[in-house]
C-alpha positions in Angstrom: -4.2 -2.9 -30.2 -3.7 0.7 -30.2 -1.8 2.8 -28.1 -2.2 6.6 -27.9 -0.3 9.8 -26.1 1.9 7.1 -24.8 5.4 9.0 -24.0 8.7 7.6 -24.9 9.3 6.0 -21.6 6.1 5.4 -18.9 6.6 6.3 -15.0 7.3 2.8 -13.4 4.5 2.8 -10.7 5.9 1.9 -7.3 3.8 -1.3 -6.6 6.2 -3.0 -9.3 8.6 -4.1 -6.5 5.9 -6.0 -4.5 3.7 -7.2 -7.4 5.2 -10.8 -6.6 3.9 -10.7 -3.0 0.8 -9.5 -4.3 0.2 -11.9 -6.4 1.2 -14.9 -4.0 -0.7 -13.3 -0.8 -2.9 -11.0 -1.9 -4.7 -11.9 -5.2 -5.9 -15.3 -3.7 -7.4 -13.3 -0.7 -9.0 -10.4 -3.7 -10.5 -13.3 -5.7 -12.7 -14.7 -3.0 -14.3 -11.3 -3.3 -13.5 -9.3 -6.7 -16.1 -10.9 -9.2 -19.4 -10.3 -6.8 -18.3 -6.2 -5.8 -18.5 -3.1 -7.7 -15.3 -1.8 -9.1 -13.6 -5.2 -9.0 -13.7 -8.1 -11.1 -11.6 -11.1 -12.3 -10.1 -10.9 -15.7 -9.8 -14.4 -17.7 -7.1 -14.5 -20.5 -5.0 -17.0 -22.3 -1.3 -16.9 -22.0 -0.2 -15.8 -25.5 2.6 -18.9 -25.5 1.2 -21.4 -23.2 -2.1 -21.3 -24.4 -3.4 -21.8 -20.3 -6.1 -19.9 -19.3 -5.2 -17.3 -16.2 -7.7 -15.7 -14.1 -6.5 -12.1 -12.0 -8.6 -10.3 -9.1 -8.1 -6.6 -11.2 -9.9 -3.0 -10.2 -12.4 -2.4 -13.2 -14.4 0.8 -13.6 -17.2 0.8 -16.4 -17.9 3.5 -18.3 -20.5 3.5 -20.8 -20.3 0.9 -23.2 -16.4 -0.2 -21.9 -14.8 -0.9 -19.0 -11.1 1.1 -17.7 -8.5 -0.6 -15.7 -5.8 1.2 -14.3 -2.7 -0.5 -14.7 -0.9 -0.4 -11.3 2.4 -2.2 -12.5 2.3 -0.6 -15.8 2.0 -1.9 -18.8 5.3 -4.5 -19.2 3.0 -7.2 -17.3 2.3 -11.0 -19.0 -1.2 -10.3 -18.5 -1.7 -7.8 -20.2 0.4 -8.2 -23.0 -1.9 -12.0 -23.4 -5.1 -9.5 -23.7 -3.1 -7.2 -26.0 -2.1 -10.0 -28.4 -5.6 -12.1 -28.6 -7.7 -8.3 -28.6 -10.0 -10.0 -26.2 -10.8 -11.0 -22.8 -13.4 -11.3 -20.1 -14.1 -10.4 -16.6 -16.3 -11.4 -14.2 -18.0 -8.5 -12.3 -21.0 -8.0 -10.0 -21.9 -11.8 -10.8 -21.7 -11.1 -14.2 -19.2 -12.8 -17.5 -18.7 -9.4 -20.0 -16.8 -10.4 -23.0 -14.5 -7.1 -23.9 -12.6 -6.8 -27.4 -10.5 -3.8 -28.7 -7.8 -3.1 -26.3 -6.3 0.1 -25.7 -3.2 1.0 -23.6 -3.6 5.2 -23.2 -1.0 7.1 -21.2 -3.3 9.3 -18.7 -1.4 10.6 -16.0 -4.3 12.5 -14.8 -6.9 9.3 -14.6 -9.9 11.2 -16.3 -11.5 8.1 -16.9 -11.6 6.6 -13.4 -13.5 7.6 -10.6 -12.5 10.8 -8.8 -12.2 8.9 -5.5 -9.4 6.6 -7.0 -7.7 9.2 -9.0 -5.6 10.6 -5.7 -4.3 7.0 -4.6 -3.4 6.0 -8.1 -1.9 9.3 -9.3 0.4 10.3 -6.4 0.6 7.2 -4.1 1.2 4.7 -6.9 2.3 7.0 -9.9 -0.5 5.5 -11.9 -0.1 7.2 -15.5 -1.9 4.1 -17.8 -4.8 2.8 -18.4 -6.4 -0.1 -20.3 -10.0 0.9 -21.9 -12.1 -2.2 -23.6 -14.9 -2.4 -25.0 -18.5 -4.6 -24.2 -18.7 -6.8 -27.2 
């Protein structure tokens, strides 16, 4: 894992209050849909204790030879720290498994590397300012 530019302490973004809701309501609704349309996908990784296998509806944006996710709750979230730990994952995107290795939390508050359309919904509804980037094995 690497980190980089990551400042001392991270905005909180302002979905962390409701990310239990989300992910009783919402995420089974998102995974009927999110590994068959562009810029979704489902993200399979294996709890770092339990050793179960957990499967999240996620927004995923490729770019070139890896893909970006935004990290919406920041970066203090079980999931992420499970992908941070093994160095591995994979999604499920556009009908498609991708195996990604070489996890990278940045701290980005601008969102260069998501689309443009994204960038003002993330950045100033959200306070989006971190990003996971993986690459294609």
């Amino acid at each position: 894992m690497r980190t980089h530019g990551a400042p001392a302490v991270a905005a909180t973004p302002r979905l962390w209050p409701i990310r239990a809701f989300v992910r009783r309501f919402v995420n089974p609704l998102t995974r009927l849909f999110a590994g068959r349309v562009p810029w979704f996908a489902i993200l399979t990784h294996v709890g770092r204790r339990s050793g179960r296998t957990y499967q999240i509806p996620i927004n995923a944006f490729r770019r070139g030879d890896r893909y970006v996710f935004a990290l919406t709750y920041g970066s203090n979230v079980d999931w992420l720290k499970n992908v941070l730990a093994a160095g591995k994952c994979h999604i499920r995107t556009r009908g498609r498994y991708v195996r990604l290795v070489e996890p990278e939390v940045t701290f980005d508050p601008d969102l260069r590397e998501l689309p443009w359309l994204v960038r003002p919904f993330l950045a100033h509804v959200d306070r989006v300012t971190e990003v996971l980037q993986m690459r294609v094995d």
